[in-house]
C-alpha positions as semicolon CSV with decimal commas, in nm:
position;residue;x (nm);y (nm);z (nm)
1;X;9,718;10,874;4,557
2;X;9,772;10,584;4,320
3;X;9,455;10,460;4,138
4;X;9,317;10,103;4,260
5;X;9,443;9,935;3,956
6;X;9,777;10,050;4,036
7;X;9,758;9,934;4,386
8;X;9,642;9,607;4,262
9;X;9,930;9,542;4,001
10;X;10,199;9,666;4,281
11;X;10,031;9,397;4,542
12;X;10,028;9,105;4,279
13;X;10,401;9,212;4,130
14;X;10,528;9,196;4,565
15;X;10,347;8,876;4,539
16;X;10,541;8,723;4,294
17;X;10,896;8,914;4,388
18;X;10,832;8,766;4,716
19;X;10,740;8,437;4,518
20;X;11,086;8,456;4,321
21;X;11,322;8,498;4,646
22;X;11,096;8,250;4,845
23;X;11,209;7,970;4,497
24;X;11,598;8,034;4,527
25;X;11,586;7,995;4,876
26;X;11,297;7,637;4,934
27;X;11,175;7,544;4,608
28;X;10,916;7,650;4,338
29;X;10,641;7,473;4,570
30;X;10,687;7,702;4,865
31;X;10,725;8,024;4,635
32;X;10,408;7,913;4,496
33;X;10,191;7,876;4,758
34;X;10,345;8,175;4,927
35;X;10,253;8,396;4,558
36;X;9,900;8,227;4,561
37;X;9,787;8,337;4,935
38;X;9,891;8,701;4,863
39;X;9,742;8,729;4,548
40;X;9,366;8,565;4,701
41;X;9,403;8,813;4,996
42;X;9,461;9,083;4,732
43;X;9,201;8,977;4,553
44;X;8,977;8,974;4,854
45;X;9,046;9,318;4,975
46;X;8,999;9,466;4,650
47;X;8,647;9,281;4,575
48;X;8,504;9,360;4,940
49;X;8,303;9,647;5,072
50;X;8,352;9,655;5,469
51;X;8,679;9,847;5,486
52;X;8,777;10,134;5,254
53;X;9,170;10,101;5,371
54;X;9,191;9,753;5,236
55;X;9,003;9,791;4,897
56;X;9,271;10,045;4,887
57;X;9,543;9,958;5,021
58;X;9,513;9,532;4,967
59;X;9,719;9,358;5,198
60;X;9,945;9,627;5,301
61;X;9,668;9,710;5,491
62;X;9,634;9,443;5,737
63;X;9,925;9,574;5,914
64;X;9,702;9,887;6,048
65;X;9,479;9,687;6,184
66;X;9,759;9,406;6,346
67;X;9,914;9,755;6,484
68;X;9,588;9,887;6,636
69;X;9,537;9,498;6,809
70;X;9,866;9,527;6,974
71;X;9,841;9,903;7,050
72;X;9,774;9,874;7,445
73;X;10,053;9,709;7,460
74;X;10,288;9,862;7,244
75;X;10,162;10,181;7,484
76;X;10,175;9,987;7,863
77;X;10,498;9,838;7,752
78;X;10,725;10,111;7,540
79;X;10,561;10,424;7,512
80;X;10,448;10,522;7,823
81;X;10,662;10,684;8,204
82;X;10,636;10,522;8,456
83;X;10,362;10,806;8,583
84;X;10,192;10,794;8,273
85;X;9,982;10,539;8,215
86;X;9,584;10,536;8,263
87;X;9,381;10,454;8,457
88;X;9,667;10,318;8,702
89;X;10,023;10,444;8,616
90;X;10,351;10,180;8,613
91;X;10,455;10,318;8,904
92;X;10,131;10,213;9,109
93;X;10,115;9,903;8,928
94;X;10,440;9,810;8,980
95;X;10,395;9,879;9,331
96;X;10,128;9,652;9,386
97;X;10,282;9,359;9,206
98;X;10,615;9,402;9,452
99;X;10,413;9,431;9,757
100;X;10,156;9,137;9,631
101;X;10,557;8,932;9,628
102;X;10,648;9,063;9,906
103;X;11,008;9,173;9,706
104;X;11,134;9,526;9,741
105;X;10,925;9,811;9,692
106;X;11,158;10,090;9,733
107;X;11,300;10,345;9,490
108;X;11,632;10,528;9,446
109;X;11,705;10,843;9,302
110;X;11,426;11,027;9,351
111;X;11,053;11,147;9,185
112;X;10,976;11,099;8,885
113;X;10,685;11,333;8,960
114;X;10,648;11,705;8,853
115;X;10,576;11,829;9,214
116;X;10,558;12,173;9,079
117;X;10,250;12,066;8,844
118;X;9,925;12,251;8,944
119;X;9,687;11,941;9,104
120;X;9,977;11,756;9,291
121;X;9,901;11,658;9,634
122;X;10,137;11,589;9,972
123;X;10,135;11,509;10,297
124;X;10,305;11,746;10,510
125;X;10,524;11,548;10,787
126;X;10,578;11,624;11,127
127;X;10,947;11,735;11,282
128;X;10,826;11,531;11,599
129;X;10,691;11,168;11,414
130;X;10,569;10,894;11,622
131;X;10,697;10,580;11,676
132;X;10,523;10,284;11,524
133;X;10,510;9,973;11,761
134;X;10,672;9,704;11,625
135;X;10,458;9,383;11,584
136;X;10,133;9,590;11,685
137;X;9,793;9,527;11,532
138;X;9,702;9,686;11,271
139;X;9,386;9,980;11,343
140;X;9,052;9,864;11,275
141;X;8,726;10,080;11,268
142;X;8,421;9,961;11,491
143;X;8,085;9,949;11,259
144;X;7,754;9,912;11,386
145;X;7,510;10,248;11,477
146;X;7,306;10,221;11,829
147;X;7,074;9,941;11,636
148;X;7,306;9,740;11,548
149;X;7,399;9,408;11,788
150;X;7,635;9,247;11,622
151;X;7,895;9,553;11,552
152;X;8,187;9,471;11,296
153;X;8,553;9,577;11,291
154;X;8,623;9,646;10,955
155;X;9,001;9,663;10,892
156;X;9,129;9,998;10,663
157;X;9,188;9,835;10,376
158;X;8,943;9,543;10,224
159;X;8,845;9,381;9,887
160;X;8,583;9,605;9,733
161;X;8,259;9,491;9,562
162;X;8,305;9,250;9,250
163;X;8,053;9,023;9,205
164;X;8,129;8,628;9,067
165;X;8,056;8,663;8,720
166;X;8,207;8,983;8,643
167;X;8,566;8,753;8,791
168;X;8,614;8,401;8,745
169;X;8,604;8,116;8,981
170;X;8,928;8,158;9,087
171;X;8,970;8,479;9,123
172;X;8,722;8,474;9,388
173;X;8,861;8,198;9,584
174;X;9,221;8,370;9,586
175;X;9,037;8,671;9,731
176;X;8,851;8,524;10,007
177;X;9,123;8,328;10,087
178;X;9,379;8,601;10,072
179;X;9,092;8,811;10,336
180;X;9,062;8,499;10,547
181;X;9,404;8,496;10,578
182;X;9,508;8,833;10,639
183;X;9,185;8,938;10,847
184;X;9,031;9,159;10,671
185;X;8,647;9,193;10,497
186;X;8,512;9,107;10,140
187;X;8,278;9,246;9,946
188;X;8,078;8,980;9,740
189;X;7,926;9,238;9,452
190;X;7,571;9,236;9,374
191;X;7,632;8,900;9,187
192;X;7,516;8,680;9,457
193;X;7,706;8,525;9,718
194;X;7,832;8,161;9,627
195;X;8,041;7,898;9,691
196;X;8,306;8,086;9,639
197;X;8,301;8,367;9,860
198;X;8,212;8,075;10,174
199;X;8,517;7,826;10,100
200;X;8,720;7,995;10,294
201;X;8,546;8,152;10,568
202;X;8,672;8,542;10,529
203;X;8,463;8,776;10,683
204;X;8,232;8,864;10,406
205;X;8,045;9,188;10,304
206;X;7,704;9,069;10,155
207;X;7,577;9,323;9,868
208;X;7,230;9,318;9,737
209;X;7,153;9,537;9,391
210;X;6,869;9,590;9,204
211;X;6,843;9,243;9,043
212;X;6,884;9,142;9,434
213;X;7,043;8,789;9,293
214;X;7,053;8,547;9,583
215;X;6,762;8,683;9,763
216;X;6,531;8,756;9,455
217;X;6,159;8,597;9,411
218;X;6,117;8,457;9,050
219;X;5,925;8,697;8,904
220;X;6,244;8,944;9,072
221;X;6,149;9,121;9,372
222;X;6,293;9,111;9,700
223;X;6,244;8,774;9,927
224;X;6,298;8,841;10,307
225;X;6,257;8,473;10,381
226;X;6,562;8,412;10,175
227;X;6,746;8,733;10,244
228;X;6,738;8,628;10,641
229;X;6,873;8,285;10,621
230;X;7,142;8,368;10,407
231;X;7,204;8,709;10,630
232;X;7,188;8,490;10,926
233;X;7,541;8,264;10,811
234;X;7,834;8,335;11,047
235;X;8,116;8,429;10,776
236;X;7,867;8,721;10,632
237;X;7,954;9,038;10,875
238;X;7,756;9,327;10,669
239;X;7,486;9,370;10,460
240;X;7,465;9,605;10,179
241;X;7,219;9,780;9,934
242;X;7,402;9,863;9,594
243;X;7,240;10,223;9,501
244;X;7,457;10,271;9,258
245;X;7,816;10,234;9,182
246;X;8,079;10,466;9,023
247;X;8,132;10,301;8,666
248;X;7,820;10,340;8,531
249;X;7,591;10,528;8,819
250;X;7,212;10,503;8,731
251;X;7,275;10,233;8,498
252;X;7,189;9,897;8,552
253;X;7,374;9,555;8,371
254;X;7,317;9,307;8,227
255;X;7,524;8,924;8,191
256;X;7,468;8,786;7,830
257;X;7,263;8,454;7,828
258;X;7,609;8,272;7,712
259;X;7,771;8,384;7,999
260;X;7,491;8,294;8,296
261;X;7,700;7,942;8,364
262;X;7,522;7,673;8,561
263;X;7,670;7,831;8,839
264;X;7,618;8,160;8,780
265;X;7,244;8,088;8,735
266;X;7,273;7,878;9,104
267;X;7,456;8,197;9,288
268;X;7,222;8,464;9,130
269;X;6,845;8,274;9,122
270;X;6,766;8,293;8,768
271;X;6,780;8,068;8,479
272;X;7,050;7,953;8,325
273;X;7,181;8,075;7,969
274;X;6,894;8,364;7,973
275;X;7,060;8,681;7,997
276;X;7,056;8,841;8,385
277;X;6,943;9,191;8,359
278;X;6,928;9,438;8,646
279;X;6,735;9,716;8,644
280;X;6,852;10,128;8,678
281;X;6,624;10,117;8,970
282;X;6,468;9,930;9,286
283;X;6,166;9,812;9,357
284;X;6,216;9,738;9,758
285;X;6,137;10,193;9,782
286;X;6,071;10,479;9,568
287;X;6,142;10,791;9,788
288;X;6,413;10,856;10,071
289;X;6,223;10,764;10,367
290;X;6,098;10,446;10,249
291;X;6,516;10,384;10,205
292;X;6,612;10,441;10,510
293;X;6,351;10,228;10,641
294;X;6,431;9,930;10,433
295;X;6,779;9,930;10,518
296;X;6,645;9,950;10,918
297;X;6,459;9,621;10,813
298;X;6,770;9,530;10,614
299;X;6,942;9,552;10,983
300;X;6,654;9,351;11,115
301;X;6,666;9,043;10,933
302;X;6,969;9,049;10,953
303;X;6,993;8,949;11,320
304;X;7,103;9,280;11,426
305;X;7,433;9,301;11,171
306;X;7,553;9,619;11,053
307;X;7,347;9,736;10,759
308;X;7,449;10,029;10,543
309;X;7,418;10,088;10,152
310;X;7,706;10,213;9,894
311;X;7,604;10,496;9,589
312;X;7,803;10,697;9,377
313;X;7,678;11,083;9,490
314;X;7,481;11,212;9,261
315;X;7,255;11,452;9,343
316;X;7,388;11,682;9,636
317;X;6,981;11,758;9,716
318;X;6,867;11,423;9,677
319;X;7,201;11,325;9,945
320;X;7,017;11,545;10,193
321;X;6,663;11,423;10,113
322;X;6,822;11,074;10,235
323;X;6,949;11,313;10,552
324;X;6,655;11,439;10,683
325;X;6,481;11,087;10,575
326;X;6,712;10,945;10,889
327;X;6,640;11,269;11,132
328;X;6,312;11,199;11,094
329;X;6,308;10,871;11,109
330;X;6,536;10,839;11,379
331;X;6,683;10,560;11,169
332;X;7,054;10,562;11,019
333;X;7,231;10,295;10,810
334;X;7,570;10,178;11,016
335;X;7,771;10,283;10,739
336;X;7,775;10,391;10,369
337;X;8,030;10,308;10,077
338;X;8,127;10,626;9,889
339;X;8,227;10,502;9,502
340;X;8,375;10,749;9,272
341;X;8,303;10,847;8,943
342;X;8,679;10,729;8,850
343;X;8,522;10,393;8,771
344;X;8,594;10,041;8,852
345;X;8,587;9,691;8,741
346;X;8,235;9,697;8,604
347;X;8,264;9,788;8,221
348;X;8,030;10,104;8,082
349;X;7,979;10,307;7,810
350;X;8,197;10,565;7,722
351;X;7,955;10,861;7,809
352;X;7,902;10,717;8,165
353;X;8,274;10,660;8,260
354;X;8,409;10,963;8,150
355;X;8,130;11,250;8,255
356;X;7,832;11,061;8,440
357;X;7,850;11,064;8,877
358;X;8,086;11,295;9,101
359;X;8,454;11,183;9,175
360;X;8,545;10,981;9,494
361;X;8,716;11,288;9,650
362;X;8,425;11,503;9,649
363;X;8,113;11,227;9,698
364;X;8,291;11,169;10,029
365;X;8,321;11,503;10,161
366;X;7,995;11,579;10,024
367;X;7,825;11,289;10,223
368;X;8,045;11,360;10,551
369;X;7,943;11,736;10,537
370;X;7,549;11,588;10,522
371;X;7,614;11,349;10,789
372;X;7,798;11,587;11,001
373;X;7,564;11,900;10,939
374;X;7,241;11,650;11,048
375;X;7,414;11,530;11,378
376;X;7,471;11,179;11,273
377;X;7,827;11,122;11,139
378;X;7,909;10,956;11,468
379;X;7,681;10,675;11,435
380;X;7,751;10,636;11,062
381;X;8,085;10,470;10,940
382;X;8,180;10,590;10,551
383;X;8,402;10,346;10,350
384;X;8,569;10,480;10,036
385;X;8,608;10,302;9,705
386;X;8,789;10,442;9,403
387;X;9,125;10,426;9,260
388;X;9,283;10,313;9,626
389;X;9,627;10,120;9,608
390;X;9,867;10,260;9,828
391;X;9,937;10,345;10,162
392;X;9,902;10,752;10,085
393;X;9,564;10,672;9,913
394;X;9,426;10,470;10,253
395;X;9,514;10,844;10,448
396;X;9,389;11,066;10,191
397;X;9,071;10,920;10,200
398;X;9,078;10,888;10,559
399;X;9,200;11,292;10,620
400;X;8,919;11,350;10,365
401;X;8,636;11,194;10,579
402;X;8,663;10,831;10,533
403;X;8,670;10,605;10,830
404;X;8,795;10,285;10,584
405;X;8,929;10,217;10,232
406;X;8,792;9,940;9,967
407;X;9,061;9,837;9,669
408;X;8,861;9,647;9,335
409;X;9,139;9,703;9,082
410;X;9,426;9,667;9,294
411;X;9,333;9,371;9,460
412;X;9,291;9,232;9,050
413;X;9,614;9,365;9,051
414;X;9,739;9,161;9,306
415;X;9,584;8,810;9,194
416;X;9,752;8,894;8,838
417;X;9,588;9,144;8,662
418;X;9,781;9,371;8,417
419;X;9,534;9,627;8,293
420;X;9,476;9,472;7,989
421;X;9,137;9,606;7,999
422;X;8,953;9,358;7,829
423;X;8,727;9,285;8,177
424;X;8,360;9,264;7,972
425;X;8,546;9,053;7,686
426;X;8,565;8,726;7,853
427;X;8,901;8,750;7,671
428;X;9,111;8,831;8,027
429;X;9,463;8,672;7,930
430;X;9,510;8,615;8,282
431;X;9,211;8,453;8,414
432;X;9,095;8,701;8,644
433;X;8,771;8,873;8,492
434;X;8,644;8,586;8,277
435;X;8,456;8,281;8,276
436;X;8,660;8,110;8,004
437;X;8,774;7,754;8,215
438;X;9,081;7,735;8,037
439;X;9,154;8,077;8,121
440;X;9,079;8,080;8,454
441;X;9,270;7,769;8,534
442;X;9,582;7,974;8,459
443;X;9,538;8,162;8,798
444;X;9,658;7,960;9,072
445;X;9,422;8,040;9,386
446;X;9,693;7,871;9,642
447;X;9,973;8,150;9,535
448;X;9,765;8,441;9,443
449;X;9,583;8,440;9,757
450;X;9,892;8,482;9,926
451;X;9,974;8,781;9,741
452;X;9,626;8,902;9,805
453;X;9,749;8,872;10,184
454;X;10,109;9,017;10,152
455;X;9,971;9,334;9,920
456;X;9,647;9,400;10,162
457;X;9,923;9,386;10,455
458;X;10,229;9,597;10,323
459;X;9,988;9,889;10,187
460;X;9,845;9,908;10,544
461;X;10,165;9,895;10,723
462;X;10,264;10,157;10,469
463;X;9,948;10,357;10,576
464;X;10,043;10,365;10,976
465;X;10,403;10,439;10,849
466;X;10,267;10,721;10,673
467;X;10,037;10,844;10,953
468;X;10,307;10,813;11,186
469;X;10,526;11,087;10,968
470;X;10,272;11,298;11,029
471;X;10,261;11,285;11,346
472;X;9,957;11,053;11,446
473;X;9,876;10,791;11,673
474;X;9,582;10,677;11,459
475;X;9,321;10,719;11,176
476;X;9,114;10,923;11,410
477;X;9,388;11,219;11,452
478;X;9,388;11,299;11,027
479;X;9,226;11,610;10,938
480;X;9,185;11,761;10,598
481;X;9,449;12,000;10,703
482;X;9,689;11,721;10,693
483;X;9,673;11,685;10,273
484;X;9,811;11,963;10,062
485;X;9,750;12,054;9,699
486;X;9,874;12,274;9,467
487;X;9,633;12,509;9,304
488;X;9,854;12,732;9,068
489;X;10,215;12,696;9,030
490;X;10,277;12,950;9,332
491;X;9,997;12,888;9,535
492;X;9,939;12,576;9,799
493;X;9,639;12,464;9,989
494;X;9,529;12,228;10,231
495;X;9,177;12,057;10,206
496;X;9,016;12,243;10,494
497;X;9,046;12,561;10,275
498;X;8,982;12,456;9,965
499;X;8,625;12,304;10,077
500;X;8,396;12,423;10,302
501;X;8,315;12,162;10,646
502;X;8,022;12,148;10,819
503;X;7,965;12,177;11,209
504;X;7,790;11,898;11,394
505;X;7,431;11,997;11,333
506;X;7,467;12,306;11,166
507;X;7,250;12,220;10,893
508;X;6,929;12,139;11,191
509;X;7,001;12,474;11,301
510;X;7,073;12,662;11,010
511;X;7,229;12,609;10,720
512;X;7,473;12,799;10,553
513;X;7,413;12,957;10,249
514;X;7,584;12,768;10,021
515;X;7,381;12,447;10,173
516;X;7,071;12,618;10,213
517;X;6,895;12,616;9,885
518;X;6,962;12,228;9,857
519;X;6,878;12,190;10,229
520;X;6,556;12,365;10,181
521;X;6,445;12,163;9,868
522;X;6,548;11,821;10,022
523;X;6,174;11,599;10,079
524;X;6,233;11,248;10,254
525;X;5,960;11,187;10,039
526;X;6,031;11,240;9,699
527;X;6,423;11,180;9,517
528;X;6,230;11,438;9,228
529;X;6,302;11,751;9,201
């Protein structure tokens, strides 16, 4: 390694050999200036303390860190297959953008997939398919338990939660409009429900969180008043109680002050430029029962609308505890939203998005095991949310218990998004996840709602294609038999052997051991152990 001297002498002498070819080619002056601004930078990196590379390695070393600015997309756009690429591969992006322009979305020659690879999944088809109708509506799933009075039909594939805030302006109105459009429901987030989400009248899916903003008293509890009227306006369908959600499960979040807008301060009910924190926890119940008794008087103010909340599972025991809070209550919500651990568009520390909360795939069989072993998975819809974009994703999740799909990323995808992941920057170079004006006015809410409508539409058309291969009529005829994976290189299984499923009521009559110990240890009244 040379000494720093050295280093310094060879960064002054390029200096001035750039200098020299820089005066035969534009004149002393240029050569000059060009000499003087290497040597200061030099000079600079040798005299400060921050980073050892450049005191080193003076300006020669800038270029690691202009390399490591521009290394996502060096990565997205050179280096990586097109099955590669996390956490959405080329492929599925690439999908998404064709379908969202409604240009062709096939492809020729074949897989690029290693369907030998231990962990890939299929879909066995049928010798006998059925025929898909043409022009027919697409399925829809009726929600709304024996207490609800105003039941929903909730198409198979909407815009998952993402609260205004978290996107811009823009973003939002391309969404709703794109739903309005094409029929199908939105989730506002836990961010409030503004403006934005109303301007276009789609059929809306009103989450509440911990910080319930919108509905929220000013010292931050719950207000029923204002909870009821806004319950009670015709475009919101659903309500919904944000337990937790798969990014960052039992964490809560919180806006910076610079980025609670006038706007954002109007939508949420809290003052503007303080920064918007919601809590890990609620206040509106503390064990099970008390739960599923506020979403029963969610229900009620509500005029009788479906009412149902969303979690990332957790806790298999504490899953049940809700259970048995709802046998004996004799209340159940009309439908929960299984997240996965996978993650979404809410940003998170490391720790939590890589090894906090269980996976989509088994949260949802988990929770329609419980609701199946208790007796009540008929009068509970369960919606899916994690890592859905296409057509084989909707009937995955629907063979693995589902009863409907929610897309957040995709649906990004659709209105322009292109992974940059730089969502909790404000920096989003395409003006979907910021609240930079100048960078949201780049997204242009007449086209990319049209996409929204196109993408939402192929990838369902693509899901009754797909259902039809395998022989079915409808969503209700899947099974987990229907999906395949491989477990070792020589050895295939379908979903109904690799997990165990419940019988209706099983668990109220008794519950097998592998159940039994969290069955046994599940109290409506306490989420403790």
């Amino acid at each position: 390694m040379l000494p720093l001297v050295t280093v310094l002498v060879l960064a002054v002498l390029t200096a001035v050999a750039v200098g020299a070819a820089l005066l035969a080619a534009a004149g002393w002056w240029a050569a000059a200036a060009v000499a003087g601004a290497l040597l200061a930078v030099a000079v600079h990196d040798v005299v400060q303390r921050q980073h050892a590379i450049l005191r080193y390695h003076p300006v020669l070393g800038h270029a690691r860190f202009l390399l490591e600015t521009i290394r996502p997309e060096i990565q997205q756009y050179f280096v990586e297959r097109n099955y590669d690429g996390r956490p959405f591969d080329r492929a599925t992006r690439t999908m998404i953008y064709q379908r969202a322009k409604g240009t062709h979305g096939d492809q020729a020659f074949g897989t690029e997939r290693d369907v030998n690879e231990v962990g890939y999944e299929y879909l066995p088809h049928s010798t006998a398919p059925v025929p898909v109708a043409p022009g027919s509506a697409p399925p829809r799933v009726r929600v709304g338990g024996p207490d609800c009075t105003q039941p929903y039909d909730m198409a198979l594939l909407n815009v998952s939660a993402m609260s205004f805030g978290s996107l811009s302006a823009n973003a939002v109105l391309a969404m709703n409009r794109g739903a309005a459009a094409g029929g199908f429901a939105h989730d506002t987030g836990e961010g409030g429900l503004t403006e934005y989400h109303l301007r276009h009248g789609a059929d809306l899916v009103w989450e509440i969180g911990s910080g319930y903003f919108g509905t929220r008293t000013p010292d931050g509890d719950f207000d029923p008043a204002r909870f009821k009227d806004v319950a009670a306006l015709p475009t919101v369908r659903m309500v919904e109680l944000k337990l937790s959600q798969g990014a960052k499960p039992g964490l809560g979040g919180v806006l910076p002050a610079a980025k609670v807008t006038a706007s954002i301060a109007r939508a949420r009910g809290v003052p503007e430029g303080v920064a918007c924190i919601s809590p890990s926890f609620h206040r509106v119940f503390a064990t099970p029962r008390e739960l599923v008794l506020f979403v029963g008087r969610m229900r009620e103010l509500a005029g009788g609308k479906p009412a149902g909340f969303k979690l990332c599972v957790g806790s298999r025991r504490e899953l049940l505890a809700i259970c048995r809070a709802m046998v004996e209550e004799g209340i159940t919500p009309d439908f929960i939203v299984v997240d996965g651990s996978e993650g979404g568009t809410g940003a998170a520390p490391l720790e939590y998005e890589d090894h906090v909360g269980t996976p989509l795939t088994e949260g949802l069989i988990t929770v329609h095991n419980a609701l199946v072993g208790v007796g009540l998975r008929d009068r509970v819809r369960i919606g899916a949310a994690g890592k859905v974009a296409s057509g084989v994703d909707v009937v995955k999740r629907l063979a693995q218990g589902a009863d409907y799909t929610n897309a957040a990323r995709a649906m990004m995808m659709a209105v322009g998004c292109i992974q940059a992941q730089r969502c909790h920057t404000n920096t989003c170079p395409v003006g979907v996840a910021t609240q930079d004006p100048r960078r949201a006015r780049a997204l242009d809410v007449t086209d990319k709602s049209e996409r929204v409508r196109r993408y939402q539409a192929a990838t369902v058309a693509q899901a009754v294609q797909v259902m039809a291969s395998l022989g079915c009529t409808g969503p209700e005829q899947l099974h987990p038999g229907m999906l395949m994976r491989r477990v070792t290189h020589t050895d295939t299984r379908s979903y109904a052997e690799l997990y165990e499923w419940l019988e209706p009521g099983e668990l109220l009559a008794e519950a097998p051991r592998s159940w039994a110990s969290d069955w046994a240890a599940a109290d409506p009244d306490s989420f403790r152990p």
